[in-house]
PDB file of N, CA, C and O in Angstrom, chain B, residues numbered from 101:
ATOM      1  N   UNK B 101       0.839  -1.170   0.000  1.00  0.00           N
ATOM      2  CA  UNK B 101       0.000   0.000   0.000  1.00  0.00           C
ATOM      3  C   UNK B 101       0.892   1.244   0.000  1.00  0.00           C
ATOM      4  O   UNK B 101       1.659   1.589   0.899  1.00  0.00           O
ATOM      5  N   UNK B 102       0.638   1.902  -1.254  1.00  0.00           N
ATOM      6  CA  UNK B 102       1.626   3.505  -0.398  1.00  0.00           C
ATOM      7  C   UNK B 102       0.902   4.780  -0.142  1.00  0.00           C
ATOM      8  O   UNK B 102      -0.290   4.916  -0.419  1.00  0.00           O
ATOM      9  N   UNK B 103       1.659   5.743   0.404  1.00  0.00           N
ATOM     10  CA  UNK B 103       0.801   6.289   1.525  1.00  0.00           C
ATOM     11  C   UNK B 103       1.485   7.475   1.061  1.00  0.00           C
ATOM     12  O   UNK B 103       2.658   7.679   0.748  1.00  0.00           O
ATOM     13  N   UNK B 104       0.253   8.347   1.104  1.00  0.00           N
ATOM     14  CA  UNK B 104       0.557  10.123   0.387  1.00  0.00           C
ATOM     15  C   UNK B 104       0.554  10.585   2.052  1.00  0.00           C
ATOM     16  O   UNK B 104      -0.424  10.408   2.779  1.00  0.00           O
ATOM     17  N   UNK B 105       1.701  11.143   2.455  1.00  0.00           N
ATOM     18  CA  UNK B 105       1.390  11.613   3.565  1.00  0.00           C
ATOM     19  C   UNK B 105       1.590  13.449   3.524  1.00  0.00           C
ATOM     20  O   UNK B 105       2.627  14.105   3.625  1.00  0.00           O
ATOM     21  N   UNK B 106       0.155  13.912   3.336  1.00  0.00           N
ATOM     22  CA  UNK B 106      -0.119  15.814   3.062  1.00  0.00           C
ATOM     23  C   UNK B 106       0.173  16.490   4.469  1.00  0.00           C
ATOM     24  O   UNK B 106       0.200  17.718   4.557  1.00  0.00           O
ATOM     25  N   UNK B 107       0.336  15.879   5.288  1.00  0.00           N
ATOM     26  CA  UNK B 107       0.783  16.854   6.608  1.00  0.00           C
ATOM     27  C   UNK B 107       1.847  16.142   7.753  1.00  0.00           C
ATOM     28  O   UNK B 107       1.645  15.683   8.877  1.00  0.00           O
ATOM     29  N   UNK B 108       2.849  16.254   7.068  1.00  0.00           N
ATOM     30  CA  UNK B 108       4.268  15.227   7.647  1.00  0.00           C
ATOM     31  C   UNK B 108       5.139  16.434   8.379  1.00  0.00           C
ATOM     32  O   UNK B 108       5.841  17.212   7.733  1.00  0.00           O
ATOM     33  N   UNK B 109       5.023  16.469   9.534  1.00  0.00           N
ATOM     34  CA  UNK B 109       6.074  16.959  10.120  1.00  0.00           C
ATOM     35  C   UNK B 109       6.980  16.651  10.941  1.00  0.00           C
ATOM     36  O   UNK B 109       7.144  17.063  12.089  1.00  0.00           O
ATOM     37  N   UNK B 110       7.591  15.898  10.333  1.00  0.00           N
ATOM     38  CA  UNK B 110       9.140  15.203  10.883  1.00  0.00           C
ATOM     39  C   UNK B 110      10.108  16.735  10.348  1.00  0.00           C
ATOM     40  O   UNK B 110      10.980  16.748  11.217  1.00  0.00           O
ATOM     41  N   UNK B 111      10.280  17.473   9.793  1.00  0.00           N
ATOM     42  CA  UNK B 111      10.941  18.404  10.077  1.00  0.00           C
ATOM     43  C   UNK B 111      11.002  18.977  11.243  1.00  0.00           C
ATOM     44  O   UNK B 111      11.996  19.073  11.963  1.00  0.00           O
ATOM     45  N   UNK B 112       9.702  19.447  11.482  1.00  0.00           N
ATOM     46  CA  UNK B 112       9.483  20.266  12.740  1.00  0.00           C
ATOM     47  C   UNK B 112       9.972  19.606  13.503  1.00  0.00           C
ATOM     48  O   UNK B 112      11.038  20.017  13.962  1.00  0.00           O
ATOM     49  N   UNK B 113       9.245  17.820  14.172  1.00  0.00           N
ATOM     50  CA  UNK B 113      10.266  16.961  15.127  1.00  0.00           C
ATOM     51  C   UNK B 113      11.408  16.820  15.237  1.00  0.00           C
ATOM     52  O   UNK B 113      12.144  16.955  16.214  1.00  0.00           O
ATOM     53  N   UNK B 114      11.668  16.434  13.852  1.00  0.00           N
ATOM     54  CA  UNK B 114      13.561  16.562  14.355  1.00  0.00           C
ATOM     55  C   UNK B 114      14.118  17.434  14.607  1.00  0.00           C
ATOM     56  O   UNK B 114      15.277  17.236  14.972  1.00  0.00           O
ATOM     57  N   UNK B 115      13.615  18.862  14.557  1.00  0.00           N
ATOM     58  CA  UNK B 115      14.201  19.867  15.171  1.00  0.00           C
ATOM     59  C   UNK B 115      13.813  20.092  16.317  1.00  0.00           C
ATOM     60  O   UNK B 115      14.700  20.658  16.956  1.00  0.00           O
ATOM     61  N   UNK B 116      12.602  19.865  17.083  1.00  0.00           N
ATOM     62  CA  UNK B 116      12.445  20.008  18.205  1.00  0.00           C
ATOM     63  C   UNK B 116      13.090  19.056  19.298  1.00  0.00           C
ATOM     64  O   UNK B 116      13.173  19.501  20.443  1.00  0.00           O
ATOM     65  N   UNK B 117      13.629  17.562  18.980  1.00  0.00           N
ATOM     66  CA  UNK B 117      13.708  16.419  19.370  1.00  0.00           C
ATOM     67  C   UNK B 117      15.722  17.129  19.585  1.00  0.00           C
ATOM     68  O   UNK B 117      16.314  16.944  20.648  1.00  0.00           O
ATOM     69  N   UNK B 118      16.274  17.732  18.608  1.00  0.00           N
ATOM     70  CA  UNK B 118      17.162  18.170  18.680  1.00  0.00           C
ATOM     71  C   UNK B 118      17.703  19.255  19.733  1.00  0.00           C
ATOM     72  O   UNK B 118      18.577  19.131  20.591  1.00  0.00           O
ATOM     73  N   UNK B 119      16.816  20.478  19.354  1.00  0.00           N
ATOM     74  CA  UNK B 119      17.223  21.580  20.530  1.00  0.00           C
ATOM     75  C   UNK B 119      16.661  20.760  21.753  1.00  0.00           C
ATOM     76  O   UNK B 119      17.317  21.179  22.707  1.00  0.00           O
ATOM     77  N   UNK B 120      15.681  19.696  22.263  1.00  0.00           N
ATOM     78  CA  UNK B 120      15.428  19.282  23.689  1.00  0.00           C
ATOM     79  C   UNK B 120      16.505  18.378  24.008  1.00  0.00           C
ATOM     80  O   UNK B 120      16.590  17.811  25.097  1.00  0.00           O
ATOM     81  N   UNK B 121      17.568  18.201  22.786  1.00  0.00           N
ATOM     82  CA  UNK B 121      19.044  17.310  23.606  1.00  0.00           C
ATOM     83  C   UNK B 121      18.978  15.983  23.654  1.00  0.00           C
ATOM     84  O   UNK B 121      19.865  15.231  24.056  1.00  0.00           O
ATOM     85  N   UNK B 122      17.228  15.499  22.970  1.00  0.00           N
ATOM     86  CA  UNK B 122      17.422  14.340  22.501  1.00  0.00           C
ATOM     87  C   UNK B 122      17.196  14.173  20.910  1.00  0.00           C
ATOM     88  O   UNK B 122      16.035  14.106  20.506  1.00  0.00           O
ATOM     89  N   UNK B 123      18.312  14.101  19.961  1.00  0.00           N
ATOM     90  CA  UNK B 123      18.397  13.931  18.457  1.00  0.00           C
ATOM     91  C   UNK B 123      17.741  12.866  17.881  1.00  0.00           C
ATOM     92  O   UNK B 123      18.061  11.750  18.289  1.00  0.00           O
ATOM     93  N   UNK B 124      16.778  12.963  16.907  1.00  0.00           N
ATOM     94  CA  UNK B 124      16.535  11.311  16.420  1.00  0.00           C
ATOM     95  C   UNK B 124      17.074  11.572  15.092  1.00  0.00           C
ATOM     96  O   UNK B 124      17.296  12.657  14.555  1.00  0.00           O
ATOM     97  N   UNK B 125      17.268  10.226  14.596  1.00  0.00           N
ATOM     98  CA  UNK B 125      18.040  10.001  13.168  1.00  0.00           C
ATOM     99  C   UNK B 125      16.836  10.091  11.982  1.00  0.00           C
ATOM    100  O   UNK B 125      15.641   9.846  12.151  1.00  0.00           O
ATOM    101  N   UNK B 126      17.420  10.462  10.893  1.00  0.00           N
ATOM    102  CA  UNK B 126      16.437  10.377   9.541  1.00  0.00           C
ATOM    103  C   UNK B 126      15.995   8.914   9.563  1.00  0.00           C
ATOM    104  O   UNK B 126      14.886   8.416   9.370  1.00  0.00           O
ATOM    105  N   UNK B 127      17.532   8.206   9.939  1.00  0.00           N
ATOM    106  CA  UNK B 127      17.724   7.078   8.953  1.00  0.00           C
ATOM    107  C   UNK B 127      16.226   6.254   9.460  1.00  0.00           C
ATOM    108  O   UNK B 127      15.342   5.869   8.695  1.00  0.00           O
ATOM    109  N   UNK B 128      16.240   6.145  10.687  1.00  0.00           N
ATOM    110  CA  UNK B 128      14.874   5.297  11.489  1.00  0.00           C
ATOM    111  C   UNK B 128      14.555   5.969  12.859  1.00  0.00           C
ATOM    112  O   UNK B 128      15.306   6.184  13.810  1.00  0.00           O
ATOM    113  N   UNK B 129      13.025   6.282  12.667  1.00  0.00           N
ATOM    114  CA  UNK B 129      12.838   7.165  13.506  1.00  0.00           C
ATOM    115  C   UNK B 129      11.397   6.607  14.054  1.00  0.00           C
ATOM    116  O   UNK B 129      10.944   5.676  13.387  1.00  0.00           O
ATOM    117  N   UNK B 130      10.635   7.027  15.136  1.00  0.00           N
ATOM    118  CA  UNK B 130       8.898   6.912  14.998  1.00  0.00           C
ATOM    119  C   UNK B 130       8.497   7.842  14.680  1.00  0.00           C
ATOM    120  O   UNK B 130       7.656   8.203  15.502  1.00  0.00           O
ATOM    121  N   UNK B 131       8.658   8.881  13.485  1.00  0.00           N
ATOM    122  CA  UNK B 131       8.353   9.651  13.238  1.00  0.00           C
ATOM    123  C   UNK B 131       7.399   9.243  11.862  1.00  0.00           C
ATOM    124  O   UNK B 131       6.880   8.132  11.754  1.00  0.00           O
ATOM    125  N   UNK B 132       7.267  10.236  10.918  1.00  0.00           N
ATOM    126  CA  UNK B 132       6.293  10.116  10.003  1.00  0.00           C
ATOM    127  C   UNK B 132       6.810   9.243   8.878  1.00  0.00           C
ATOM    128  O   UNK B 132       6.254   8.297   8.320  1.00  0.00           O
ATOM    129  N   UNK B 133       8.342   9.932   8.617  1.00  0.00           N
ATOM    130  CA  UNK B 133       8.973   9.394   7.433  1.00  0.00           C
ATOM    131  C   UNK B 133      10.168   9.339   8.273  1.00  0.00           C
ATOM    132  O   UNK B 133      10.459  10.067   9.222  1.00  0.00           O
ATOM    133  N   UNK B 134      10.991   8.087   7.635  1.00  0.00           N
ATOM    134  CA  UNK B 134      12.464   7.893   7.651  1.00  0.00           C
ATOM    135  C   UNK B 134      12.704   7.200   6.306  1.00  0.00           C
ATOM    136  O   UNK B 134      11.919   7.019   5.376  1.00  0.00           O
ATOM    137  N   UNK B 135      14.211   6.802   6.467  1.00  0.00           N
ATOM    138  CA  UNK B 135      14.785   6.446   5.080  1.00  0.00           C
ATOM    139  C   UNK B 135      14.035   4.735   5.375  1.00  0.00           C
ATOM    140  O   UNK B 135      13.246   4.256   4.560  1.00  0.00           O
ATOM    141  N   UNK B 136      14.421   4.054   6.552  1.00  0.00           N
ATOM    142  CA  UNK B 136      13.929   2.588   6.510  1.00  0.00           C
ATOM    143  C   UNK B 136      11.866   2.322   5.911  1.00  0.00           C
ATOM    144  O   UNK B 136      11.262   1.522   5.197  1.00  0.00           O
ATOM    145  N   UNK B 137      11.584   3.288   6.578  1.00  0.00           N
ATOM    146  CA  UNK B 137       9.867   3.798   5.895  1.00  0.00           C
ATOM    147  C   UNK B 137      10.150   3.852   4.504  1.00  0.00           C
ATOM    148  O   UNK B 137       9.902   2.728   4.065  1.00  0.00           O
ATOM    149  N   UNK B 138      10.559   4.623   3.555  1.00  0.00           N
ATOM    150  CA  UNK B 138      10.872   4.951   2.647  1.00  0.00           C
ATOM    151  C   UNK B 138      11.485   3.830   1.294  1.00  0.00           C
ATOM    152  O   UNK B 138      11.203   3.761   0.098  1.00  0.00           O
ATOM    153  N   UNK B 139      12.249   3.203   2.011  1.00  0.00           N
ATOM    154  CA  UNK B 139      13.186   1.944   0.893  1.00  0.00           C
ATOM    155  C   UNK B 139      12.092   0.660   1.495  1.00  0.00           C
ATOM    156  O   UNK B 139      12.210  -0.372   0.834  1.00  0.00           O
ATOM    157  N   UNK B 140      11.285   0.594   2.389  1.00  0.00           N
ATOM    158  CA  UNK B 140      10.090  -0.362   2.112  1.00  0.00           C
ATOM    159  C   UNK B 140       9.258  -0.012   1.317  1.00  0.00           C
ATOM    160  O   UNK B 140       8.801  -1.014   0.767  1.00  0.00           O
ATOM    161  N   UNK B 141       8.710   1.086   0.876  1.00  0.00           N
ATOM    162  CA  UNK B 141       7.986   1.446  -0.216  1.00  0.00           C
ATOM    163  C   UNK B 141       6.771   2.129   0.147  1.00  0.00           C
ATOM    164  O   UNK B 141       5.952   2.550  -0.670  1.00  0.00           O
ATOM    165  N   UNK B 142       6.666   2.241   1.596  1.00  0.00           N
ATOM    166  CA  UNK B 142       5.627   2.674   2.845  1.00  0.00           C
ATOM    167  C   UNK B 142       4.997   3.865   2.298  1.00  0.00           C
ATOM    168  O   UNK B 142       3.780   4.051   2.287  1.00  0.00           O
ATOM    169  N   UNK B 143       6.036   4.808   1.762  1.00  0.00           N
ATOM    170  CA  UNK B 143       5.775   5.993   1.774  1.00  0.00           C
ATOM    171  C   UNK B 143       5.839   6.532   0.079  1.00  0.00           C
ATOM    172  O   UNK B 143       6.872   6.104  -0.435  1.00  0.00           O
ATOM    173  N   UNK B 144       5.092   7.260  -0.780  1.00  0.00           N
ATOM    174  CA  UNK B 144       5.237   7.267  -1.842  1.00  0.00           C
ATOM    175  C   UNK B 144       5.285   9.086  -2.207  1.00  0.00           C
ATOM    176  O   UNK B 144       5.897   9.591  -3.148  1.00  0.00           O
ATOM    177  N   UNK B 145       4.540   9.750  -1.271  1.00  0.00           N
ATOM    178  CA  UNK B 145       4.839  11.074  -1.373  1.00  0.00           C
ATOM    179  C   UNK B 145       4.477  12.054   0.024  1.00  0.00           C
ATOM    180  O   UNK B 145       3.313  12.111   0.420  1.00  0.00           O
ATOM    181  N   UNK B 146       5.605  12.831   0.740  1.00  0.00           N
ATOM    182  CA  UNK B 146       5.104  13.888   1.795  1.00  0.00           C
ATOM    183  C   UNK B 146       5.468  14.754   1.153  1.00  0.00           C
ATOM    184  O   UNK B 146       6.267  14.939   0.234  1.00  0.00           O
ATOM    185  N   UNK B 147       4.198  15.770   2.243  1.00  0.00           N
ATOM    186  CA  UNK B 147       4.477  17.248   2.080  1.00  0.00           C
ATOM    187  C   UNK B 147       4.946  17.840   3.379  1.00  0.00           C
ATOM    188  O   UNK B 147       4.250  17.980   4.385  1.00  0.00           O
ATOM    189  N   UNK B 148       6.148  18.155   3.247  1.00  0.00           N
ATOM    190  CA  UNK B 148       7.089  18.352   4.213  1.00  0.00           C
ATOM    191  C   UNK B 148       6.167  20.531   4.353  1.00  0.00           C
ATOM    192  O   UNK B 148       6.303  21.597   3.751  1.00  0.00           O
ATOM    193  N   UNK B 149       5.549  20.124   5.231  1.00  0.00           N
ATOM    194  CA  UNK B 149       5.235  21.495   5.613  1.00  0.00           C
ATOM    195  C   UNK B 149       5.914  22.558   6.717  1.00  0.00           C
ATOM    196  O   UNK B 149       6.474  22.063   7.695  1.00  0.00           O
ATOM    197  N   UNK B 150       5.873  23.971   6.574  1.00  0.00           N
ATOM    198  CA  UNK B 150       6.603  24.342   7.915  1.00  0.00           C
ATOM    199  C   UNK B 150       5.377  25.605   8.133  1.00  0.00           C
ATOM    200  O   UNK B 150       5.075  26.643   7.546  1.00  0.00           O
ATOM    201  N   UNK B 151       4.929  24.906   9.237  1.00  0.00           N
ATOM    202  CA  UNK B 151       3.686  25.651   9.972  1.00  0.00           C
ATOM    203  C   UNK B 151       4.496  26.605  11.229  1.00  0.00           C
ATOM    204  O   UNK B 151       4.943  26.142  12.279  1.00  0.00           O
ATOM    205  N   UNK B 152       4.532  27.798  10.866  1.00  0.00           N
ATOM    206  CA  UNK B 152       5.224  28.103  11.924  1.00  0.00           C
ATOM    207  C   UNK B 152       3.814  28.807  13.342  1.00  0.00           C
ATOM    208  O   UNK B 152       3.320  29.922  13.513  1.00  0.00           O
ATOM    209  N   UNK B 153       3.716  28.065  13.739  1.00  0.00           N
ATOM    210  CA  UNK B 153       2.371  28.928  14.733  1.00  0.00           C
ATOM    211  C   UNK B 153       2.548  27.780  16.476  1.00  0.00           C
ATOM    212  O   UNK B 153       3.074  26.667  16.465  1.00  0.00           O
ATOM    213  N   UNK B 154       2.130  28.261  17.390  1.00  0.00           N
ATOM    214  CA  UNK B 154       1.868  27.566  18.484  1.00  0.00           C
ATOM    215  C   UNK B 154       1.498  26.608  18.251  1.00  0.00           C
ATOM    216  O   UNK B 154       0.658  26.608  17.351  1.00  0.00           O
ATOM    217  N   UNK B 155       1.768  25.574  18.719  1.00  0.00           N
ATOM    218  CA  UNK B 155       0.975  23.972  19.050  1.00  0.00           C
ATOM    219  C   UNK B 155       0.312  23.711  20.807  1.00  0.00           C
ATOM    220  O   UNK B 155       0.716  24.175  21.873  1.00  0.00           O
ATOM    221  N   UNK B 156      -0.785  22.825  20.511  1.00  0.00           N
ATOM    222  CA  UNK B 156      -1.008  22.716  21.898  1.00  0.00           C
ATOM    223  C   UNK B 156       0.256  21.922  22.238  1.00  0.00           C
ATOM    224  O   UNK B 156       0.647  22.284  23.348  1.00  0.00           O
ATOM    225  N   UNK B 157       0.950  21.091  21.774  1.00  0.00           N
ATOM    226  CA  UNK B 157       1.758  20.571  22.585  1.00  0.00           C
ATOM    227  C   UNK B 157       3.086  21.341  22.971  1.00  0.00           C
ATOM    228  O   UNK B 157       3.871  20.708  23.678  1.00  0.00           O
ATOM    229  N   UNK B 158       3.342  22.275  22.698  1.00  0.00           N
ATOM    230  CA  UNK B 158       5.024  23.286  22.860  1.00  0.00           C
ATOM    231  C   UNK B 158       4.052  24.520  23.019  1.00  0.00           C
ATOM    232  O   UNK B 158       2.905  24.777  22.654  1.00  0.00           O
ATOM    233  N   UNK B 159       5.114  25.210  23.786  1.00  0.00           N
ATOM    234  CA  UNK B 159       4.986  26.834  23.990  1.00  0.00           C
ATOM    235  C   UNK B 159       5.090  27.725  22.116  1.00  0.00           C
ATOM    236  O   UNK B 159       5.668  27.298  21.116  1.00  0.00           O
ATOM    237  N   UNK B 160       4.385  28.853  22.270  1.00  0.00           N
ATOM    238  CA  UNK B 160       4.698  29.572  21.583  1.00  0.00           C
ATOM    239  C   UNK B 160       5.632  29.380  20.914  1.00  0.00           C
ATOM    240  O   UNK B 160       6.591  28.884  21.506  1.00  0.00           O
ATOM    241  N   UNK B 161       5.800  29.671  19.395  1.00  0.00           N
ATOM    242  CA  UNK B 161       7.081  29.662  18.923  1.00  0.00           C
ATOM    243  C   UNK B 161       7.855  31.161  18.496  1.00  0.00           C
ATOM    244  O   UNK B 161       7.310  31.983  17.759  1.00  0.00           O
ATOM    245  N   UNK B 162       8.946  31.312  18.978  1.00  0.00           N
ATOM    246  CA  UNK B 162       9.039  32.979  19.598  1.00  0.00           C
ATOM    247  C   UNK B 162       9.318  33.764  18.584  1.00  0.00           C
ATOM    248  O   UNK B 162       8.874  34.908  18.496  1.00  0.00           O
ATOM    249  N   UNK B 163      10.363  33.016  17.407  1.00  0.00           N
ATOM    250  CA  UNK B 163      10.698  33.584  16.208  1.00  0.00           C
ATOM    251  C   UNK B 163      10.235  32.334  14.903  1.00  0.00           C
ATOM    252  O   UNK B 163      10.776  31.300  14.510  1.00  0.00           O
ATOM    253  N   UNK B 164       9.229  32.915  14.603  1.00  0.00           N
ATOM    254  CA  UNK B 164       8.939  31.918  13.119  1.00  0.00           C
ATOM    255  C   UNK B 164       9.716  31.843  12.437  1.00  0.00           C
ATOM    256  O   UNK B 164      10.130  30.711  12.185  1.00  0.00           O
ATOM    257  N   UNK B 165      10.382  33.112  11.715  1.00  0.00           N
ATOM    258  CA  UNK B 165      11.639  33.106  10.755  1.00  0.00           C
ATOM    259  C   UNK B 165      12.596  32.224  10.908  1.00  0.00           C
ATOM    260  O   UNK B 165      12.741  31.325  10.080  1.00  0.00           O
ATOM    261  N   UNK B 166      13.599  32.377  12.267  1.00  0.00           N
ATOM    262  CA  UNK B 166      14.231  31.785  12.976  1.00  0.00           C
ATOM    263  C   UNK B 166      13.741  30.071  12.487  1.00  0.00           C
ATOM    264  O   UNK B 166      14.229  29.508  11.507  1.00  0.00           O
ATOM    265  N   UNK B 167      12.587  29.379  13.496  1.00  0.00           N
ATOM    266  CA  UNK B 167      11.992  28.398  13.348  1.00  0.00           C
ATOM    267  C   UNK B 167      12.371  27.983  11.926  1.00  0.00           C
ATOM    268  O   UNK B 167      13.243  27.176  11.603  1.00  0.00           O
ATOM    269  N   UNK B 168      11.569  28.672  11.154  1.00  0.00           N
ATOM    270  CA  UNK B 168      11.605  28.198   9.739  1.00  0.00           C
ATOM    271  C   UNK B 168      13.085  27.819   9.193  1.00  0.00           C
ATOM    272  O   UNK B 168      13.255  27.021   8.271  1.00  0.00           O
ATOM    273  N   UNK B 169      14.003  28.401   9.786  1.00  0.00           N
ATOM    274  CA  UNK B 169      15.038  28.673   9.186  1.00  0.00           C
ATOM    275  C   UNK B 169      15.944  27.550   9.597  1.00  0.00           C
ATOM    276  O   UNK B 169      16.680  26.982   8.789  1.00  0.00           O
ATOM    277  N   UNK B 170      15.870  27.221  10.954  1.00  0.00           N
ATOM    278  CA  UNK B 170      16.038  25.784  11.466  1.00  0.00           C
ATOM    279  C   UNK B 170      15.500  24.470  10.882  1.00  0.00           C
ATOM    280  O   UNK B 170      16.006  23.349  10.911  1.00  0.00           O
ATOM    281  N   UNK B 171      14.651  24.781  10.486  1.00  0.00           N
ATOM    282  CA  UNK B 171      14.100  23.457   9.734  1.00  0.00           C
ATOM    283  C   UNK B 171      14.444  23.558   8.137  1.00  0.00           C
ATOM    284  O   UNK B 171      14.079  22.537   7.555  1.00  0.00           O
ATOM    285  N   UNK B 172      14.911  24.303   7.478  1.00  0.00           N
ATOM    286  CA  UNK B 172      15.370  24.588   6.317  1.00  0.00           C
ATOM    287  C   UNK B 172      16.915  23.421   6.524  1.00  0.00           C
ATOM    288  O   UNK B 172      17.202  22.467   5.800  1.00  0.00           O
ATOM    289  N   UNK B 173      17.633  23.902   7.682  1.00  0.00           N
ATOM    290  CA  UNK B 173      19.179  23.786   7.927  1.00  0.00           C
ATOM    291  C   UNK B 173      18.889  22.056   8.022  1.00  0.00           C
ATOM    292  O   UNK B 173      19.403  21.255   7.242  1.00  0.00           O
ATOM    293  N   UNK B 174      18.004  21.701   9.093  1.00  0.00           N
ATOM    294  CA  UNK B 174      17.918  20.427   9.358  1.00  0.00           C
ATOM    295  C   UNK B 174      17.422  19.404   7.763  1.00  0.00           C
ATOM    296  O   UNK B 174      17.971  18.447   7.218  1.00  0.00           O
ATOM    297  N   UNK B 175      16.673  19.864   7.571  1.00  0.00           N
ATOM    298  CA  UNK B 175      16.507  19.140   6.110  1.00  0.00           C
ATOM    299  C   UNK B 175      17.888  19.614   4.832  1.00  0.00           C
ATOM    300  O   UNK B 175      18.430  18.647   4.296  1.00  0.00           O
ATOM    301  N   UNK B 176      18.284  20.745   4.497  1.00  0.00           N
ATOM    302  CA  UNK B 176      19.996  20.398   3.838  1.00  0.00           C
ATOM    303  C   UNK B 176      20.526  19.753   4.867  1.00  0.00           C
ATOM    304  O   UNK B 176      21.673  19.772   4.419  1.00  0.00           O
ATOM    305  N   UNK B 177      20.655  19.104   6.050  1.00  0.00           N
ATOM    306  CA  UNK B 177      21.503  18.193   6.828  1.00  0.00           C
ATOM    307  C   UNK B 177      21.481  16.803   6.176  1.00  0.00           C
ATOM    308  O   UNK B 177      22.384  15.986   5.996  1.00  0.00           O
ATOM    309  N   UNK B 178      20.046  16.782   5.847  1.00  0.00           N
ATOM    310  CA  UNK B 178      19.136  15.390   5.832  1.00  0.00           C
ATOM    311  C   UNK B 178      19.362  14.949   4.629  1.00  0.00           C
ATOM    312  O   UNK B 178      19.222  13.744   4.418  1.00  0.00           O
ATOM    313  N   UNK B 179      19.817  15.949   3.438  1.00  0.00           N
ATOM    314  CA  UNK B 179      20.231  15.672   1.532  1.00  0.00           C
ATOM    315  C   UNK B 179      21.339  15.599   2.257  1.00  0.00           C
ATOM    316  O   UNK B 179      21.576  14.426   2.549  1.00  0.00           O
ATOM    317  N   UNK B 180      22.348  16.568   2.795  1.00  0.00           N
ATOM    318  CA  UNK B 180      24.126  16.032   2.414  1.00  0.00           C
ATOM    319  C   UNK B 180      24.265  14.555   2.765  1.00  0.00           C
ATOM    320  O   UNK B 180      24.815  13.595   2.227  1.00  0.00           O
ATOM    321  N   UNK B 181      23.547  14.746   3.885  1.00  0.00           N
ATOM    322  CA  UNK B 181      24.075  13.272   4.676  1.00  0.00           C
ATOM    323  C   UNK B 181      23.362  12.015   3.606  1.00  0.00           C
ATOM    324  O   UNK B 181      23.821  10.966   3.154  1.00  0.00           O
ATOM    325  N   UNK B 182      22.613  12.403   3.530  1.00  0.00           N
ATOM    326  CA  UNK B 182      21.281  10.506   2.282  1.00  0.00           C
ATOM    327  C   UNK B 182      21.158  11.774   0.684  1.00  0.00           C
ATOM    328  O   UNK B 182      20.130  12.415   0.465  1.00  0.00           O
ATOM    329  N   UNK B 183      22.080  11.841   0.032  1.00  0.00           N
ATOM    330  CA  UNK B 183      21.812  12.579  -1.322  1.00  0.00           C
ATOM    331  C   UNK B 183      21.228  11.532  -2.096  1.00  0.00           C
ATOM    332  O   UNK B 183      20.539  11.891  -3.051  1.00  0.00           O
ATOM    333  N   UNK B 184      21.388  10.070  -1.839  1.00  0.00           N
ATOM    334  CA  UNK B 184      20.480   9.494  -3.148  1.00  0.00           C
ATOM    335  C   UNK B 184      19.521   9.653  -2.340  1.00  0.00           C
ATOM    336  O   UNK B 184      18.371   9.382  -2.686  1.00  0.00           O
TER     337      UNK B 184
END
């Protein structure tokens, strides 16, 4: 079965999972998408969105730009490191 996933935010997680000092990997994660999700065939298209606004689950987010801009860095992390 593959799976269009329209509101995937494993960006946002791995950046939040990061600044809280615990990092998770692309490669395999419980997140939405990883590479092991991915080379099973699980996943056939996300839309890697960047919502920058409060969540009930986290405080305010203080600088969106900022935010955004972090999750920009973390995903070019995510091509240098897995470019195929």
């Amino acid at each position: 079965m593959k799976v269009f996933d329209l509101h995937c935010d494993t960006l946002s997680e791995l950046r939040y999972a990061e600044k809280a000092g615990t990092p998770k990997s692309f490669a395999q994660n419980d997140l939405h998408i990883d590479l092991q999700k991915t080379e099973k065939g699980r996943l056939y298209a996300a839309v890697l969105r960047r919502l920058c606004q409060s969540g009930r689950r986290r405080p305010p987010v203080p600088d969106p730009l900022v935010t955004a801009l972090e999750e920009i860095d973390v995903f070019k992390r995510i091509m240098e490191k897995y470019p195929e």
